[in-house]
C-alpha positions as CSV (number, residue, x, y, z in Angstrom):
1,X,85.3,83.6,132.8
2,X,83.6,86.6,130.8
3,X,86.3,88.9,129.8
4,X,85.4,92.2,128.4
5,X,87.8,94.1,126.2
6,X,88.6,97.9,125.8
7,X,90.7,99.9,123.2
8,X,90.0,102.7,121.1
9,X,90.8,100.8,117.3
10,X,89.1,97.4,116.9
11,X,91.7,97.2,113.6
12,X,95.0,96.4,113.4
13,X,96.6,99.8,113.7
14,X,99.5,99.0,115.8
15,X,101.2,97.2,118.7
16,X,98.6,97.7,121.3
17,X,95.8,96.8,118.8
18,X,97.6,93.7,117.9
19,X,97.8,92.5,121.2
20,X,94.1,93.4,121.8
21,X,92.9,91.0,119.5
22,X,95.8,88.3,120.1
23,X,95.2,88.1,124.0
24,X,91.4,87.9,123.3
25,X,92.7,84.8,120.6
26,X,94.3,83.7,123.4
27,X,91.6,83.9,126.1
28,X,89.0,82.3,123.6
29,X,91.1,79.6,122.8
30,X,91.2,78.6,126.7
31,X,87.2,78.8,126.6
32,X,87.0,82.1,128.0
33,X,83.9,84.2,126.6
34,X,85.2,87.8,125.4
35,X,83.3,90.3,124.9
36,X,84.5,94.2,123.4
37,X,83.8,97.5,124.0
38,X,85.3,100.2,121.5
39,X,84.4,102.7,119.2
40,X,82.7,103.7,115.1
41,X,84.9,103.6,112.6
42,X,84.5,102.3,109.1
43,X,87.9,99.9,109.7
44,X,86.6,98.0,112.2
45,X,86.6,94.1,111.7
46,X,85.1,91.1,112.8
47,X,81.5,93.2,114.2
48,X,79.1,90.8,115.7
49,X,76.8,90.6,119.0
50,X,79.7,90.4,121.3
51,X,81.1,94.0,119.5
52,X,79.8,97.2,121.4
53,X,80.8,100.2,119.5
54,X,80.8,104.0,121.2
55,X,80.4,107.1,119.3
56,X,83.8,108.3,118.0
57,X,85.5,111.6,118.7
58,X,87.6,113.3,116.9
59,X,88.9,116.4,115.5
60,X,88.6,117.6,111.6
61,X,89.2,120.2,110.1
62,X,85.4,120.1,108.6
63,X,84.3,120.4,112.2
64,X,82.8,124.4,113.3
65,X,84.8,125.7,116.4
66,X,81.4,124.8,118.3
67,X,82.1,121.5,117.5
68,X,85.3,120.9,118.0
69,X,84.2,122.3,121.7
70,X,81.7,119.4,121.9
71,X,84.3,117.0,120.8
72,X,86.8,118.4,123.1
73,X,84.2,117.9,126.5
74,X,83.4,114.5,124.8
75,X,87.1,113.5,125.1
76,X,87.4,114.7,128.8
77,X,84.2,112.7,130.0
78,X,81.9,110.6,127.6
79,X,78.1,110.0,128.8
80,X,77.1,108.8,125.1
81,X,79.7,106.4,126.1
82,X,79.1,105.2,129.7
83,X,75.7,104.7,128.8
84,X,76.6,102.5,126.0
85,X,78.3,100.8,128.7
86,X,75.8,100.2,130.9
87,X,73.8,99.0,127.8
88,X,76.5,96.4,127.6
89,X,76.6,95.4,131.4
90,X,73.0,94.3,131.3
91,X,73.1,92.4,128.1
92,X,76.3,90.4,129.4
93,X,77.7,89.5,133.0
94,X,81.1,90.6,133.2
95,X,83.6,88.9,135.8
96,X,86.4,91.2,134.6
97,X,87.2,93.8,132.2
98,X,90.9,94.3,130.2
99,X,91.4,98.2,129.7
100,X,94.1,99.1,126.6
101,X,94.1,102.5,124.9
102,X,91.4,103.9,126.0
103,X,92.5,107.8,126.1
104,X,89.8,110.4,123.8
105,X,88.0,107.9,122.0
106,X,86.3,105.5,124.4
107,X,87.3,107.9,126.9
108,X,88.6,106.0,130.8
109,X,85.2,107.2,131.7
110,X,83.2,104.3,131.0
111,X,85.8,102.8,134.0
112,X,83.6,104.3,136.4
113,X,80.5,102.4,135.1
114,X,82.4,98.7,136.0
115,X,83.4,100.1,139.3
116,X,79.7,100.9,140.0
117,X,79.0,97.1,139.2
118,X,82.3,96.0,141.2
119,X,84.1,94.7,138.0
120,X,87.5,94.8,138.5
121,X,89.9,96.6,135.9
122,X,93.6,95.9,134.7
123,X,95.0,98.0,132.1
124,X,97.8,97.2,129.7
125,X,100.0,100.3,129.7
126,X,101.0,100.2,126.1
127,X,102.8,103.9,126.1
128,X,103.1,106.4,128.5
129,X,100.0,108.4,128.7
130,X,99.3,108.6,132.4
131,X,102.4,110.2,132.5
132,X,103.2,112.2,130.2
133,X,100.2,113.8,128.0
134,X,101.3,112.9,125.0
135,X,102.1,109.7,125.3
136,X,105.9,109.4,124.5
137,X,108.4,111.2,126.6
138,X,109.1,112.9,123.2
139,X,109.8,116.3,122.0
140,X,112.4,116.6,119.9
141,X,114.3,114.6,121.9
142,X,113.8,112.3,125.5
143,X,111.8,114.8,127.7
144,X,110.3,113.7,130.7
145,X,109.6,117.2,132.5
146,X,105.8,116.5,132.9
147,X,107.4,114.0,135.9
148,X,109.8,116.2,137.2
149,X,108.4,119.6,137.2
150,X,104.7,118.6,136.4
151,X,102.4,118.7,133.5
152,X,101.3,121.9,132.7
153,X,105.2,121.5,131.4
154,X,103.1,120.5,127.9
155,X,101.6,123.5,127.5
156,X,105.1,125.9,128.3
157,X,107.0,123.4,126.2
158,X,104.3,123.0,123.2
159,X,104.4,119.3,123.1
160,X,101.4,118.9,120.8
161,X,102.5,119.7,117.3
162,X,103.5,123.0,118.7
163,X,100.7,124.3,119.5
164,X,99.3,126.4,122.7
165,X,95.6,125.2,122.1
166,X,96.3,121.9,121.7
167,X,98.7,121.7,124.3
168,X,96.5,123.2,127.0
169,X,93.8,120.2,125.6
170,X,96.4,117.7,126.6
171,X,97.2,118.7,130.0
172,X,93.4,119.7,130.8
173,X,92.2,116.5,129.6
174,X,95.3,114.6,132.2
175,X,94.8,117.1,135.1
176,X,90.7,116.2,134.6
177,X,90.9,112.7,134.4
178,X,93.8,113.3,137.4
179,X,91.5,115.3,139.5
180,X,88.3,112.8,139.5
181,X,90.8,109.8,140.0
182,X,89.6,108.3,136.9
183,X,92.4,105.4,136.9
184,X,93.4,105.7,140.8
185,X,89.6,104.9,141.6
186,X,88.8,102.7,138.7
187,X,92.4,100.1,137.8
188,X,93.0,97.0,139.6
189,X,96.2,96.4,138.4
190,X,98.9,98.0,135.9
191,X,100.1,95.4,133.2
192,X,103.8,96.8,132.0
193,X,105.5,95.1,129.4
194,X,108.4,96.2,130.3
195,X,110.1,96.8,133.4
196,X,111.4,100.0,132.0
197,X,107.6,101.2,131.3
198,X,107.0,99.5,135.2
199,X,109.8,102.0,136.7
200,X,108.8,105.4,134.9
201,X,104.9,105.0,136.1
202,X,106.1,104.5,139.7
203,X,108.4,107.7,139.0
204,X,105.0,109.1,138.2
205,X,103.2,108.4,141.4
206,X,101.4,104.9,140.5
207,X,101.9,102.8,143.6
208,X,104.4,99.6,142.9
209,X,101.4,97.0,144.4
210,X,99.8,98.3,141.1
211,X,102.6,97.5,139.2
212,X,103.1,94.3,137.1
213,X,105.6,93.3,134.1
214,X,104.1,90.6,132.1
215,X,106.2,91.2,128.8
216,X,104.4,90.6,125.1
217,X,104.0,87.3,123.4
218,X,103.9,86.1,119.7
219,X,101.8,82.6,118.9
220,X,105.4,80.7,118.3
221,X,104.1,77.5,116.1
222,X,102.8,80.6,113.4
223,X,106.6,81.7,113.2
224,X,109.2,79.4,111.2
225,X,112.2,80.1,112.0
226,X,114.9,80.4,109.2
227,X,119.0,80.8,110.0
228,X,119.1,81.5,106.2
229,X,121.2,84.4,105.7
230,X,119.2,86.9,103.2
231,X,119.7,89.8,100.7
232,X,118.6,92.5,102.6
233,X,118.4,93.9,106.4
234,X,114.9,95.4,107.6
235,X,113.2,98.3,109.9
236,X,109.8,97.3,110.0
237,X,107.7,99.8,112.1
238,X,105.9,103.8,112.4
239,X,107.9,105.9,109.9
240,X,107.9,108.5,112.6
241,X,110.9,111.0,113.8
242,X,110.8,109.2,117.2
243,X,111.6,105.9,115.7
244,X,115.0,106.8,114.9
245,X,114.9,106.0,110.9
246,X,116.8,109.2,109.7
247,X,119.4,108.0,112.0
248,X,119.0,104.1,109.9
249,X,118.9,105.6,106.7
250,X,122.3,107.7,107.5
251,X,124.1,104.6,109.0
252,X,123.3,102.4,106.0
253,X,124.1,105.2,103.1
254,X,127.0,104.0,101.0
255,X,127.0,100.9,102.5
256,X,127.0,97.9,100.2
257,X,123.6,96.4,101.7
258,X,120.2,96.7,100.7
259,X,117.6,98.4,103.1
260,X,113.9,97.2,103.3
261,X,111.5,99.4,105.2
262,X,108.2,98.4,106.0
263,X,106.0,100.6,107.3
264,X,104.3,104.0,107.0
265,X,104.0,107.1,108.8
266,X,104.2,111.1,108.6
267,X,107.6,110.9,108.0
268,X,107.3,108.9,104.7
269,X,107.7,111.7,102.3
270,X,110.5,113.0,104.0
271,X,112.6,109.9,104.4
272,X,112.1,109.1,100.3
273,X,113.2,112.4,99.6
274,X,116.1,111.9,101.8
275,X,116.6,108.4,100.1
276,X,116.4,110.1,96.6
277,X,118.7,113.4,97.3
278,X,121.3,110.6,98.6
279,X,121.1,108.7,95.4
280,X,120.4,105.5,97.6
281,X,120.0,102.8,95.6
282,X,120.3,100.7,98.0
283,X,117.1,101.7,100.5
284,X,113.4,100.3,99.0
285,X,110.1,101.7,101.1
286,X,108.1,98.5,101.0
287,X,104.8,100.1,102.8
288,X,102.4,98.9,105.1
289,X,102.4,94.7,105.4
290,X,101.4,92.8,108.4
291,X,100.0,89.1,109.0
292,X,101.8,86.0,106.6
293,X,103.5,88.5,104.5
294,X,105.1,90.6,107.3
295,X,106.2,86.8,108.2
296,X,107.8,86.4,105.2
297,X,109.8,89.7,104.8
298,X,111.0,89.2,108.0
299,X,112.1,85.4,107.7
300,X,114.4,86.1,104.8
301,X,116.3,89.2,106.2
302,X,119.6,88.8,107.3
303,X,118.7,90.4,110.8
304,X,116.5,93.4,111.4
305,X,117.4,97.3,113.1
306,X,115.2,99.1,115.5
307,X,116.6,102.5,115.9
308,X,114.7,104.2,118.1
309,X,115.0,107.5,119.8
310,X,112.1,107.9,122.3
311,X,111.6,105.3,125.3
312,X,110.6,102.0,123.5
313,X,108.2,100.2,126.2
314,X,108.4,96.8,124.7
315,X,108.0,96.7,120.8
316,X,106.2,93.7,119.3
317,X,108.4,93.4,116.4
318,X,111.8,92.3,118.3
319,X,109.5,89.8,119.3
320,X,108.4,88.3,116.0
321,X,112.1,88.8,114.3
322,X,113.0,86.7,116.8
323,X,110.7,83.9,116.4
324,X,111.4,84.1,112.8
325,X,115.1,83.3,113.7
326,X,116.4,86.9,113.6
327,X,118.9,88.8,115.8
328,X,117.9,92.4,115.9
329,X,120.1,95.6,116.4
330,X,118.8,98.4,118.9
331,X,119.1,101.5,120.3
332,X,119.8,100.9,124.2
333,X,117.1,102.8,125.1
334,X,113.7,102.6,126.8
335,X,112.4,98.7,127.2
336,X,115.2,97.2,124.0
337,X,117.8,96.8,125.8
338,X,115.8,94.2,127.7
339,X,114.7,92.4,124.7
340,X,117.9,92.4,123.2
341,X,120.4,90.7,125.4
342,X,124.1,92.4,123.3
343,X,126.2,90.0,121.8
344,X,123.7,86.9,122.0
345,X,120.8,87.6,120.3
346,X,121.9,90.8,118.6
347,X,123.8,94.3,119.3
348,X,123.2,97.5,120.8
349,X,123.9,101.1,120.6
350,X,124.0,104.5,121.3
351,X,120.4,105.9,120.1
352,X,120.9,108.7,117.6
353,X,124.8,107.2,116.7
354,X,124.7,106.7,113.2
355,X,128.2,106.1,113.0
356,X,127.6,103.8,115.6
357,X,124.5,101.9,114.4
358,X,126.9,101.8,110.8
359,X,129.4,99.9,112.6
360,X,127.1,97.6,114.0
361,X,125.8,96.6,110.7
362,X,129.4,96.6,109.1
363,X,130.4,93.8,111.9
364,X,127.5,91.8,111.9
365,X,127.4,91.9,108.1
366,X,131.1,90.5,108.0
367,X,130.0,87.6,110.2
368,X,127.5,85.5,109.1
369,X,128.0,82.8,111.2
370,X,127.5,85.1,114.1
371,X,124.1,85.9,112.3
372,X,122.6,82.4,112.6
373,X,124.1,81.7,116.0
374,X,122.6,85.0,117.5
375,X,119.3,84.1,115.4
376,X,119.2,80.7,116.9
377,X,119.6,81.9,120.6
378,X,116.2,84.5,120.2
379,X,114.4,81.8,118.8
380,X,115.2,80.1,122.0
381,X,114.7,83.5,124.2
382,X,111.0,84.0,122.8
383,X,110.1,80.0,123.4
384,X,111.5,80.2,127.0
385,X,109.9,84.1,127.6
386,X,107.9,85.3,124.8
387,X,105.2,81.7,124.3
388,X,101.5,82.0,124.4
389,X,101.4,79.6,127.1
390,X,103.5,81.8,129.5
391,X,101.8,84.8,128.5
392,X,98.3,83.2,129.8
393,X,99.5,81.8,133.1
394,X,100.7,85.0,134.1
395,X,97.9,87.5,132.5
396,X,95.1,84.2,134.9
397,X,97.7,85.2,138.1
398,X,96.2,89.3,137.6
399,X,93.3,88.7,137.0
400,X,92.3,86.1,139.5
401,X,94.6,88.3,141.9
402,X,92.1,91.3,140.6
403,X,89.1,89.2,141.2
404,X,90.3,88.1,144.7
């Protein structure tokens, strides 16, 4: 089977990225041909004939106000990019293509192009974009108004770094790409990796026949699980208000427990400053890490936080703590809580509860044994759920149901 690949980074910028490239490991390694369709950018990896590349679009702040028009029109329908496309289609027979994030920089309008060709579509819905403009049911707290009242909501509320202009971009570019049915006309199928992310797009008007949970997967023989209990506890993840960090660093302040934090973000600055005005010795920003090393840091915590306060679909690194032998504490809210079973392979609680989330720590801290215990049942929870080999029976069940 030829299997062509969309998503706007082809780098490892985050979950959805990672995934790209790990399901297309996983599809080559069952002797499927992949191919990829995705945009410029000096990060890019791995380029060869099987790469097509679109122009990129976005804003700067070098850009003339004509230009940032010309980007803008770019990001509501591409032509530089459908033709690109069609390039693509004739150089390589497609039997079925695997959309990601494909919002402003490819642009869902090279979609049409593989409907004109009858090649079916499935789209992993890594966020929340279809419904809700700016992807995360986020402002300042859990707002999902764009379902309930509609979405010109993100222009009256300011949703995009409040402004008015870029707000109105946002819900022009959805109520667009709404209007000419771009994803009604063009997706097969809707991959969710989590039910909760299954239950707020059919809140949102996508039909439940589209709808299918296949959760994440981690490549289990390149985690080694340790029951070790380390010297530290870990958040690795976006250092961004949404995910909840303010709310770790508070819980663990004074506590008599050291604090790794991998990651980086817009928040960064912010959080060390925090950190410093606290005098918390205890709390050590290790930066971005990923691949062997991420492994490492994560096999020699005691257990690992994810503190969340926005709707969590179905975060890759509960996965990969706990193939490295790790419970996890979470915020019961969004897709966690159905990661993290509480009291077996780690604890809940109330998102935004410091005090809470404090506690949590306190009790797990005080029982090691629990530790290992809890961080020998997710070990067992990602081989029986999370394994490669699950992962491709059900992703060959879509798409031969797409292809049918």
């Amino acid at each position: 089977m030829n299997v062509l690949q969309i998503n706007n980074y082809h780098y490892i910028r985050g979950g959805s990225e990672k995934y790209y490239f790990e399901v297309s490991k996983l599809l080559k390694k069952h002797n499927h041909e992949v191919i990829y369709f995705s945009v410029r950018d000096f990060n890019n990896v791995n380029l060869d004939s099987n790469v097509y590349l679109g122009k990129e679009m976005s804003f700067n702040y070098n850009q003339s106000i004509f230009k940032k028009f010309e980007t803008a029109f770019r990001m509501l329908y591409s032509f530089e990019n459908n033709k690109i496309m069609r390039k693509l289609l004739i150089c390589h027979k497609i039997d079925i293509a695997h959309a990601h994030n494909i919002y402003h920089r490819v642009n869902p309008s090279v979609l049409s192009e593989l409907t004109k060709k009858n090649i079916p579509v499935v789209m992993t819905l890594h966020d929340y974009k279809i419904c809700c403009p700016i992807y995360t049911f986020y402002r300042d707290g859990i707002c999902t108004e764009c379902v309930t009242k509609g979405k010109l909501r993100v222009v009256v509320n300011k949703c995009t770094k409040g402004s008015t202009l870029l707000s109105l971009f946002h819900f022009l570019e959805s109520a667009f790409h709404d209007l000419i049915r771009l994803y009604k006309n063009n997706i097969k199928y809707f991959i969710c990796p989590s039910r909760f992310s299954l239950h707020k797009h059919l809140e949102a008007g996508i039909p439940e026949k589209k709808l299918i949970h296949i959760p994440n997967f981690v490549y289990i023989n390149e985690f080694e699980p340790s029951y070790e209990i380390g010297d530290y506890i870990l958040y690795a993840g976006r250092l961004a208000q949404e995910k909840g960090v303010l709310t770790l660093l508070k819980a663990v302040n004074s506590l008599d427990v050291k604090l790794k934090i991998v990651g980086d973000g817009p928040m960064r600055t912010e959080y060390e400053i925090f950190v410093k005005e606290n005098n918390m010795t205890n709390v050590e920003f290790l930066g971005y890490k990923s691949g062997e090393e991420l492994r490492d840091i994560l096999k020699n915590c005691s257990f690992a936080i994810i503190p969340s306060e926005w709707y969590e679909n179905a975060p890759m690194t509960v996965i990969e703590a706990f193939a490295c032998g790790k419970p996890m504490i979470g915020a019961n809210i969004g897709g966690i809580p159905e990661m993290i079973t509480d009291g077996e392979t780690g604890l809940l609680f109330k998102a935004g509860d410091y005090n809470e989330l404090r506690e949590k720590i306190v009790y797990l801290l005080n029982n090691p044994s629990l530790i290992k215990k809890m961080g020998q049942m997710a070990r067992k929870k990602v081989e029986r759920e999370y394994s490669e080999d699950i992962h491709y029976q059900r992703l060959m069940e879509v798409y031969k149901k797409a292809l049918s």
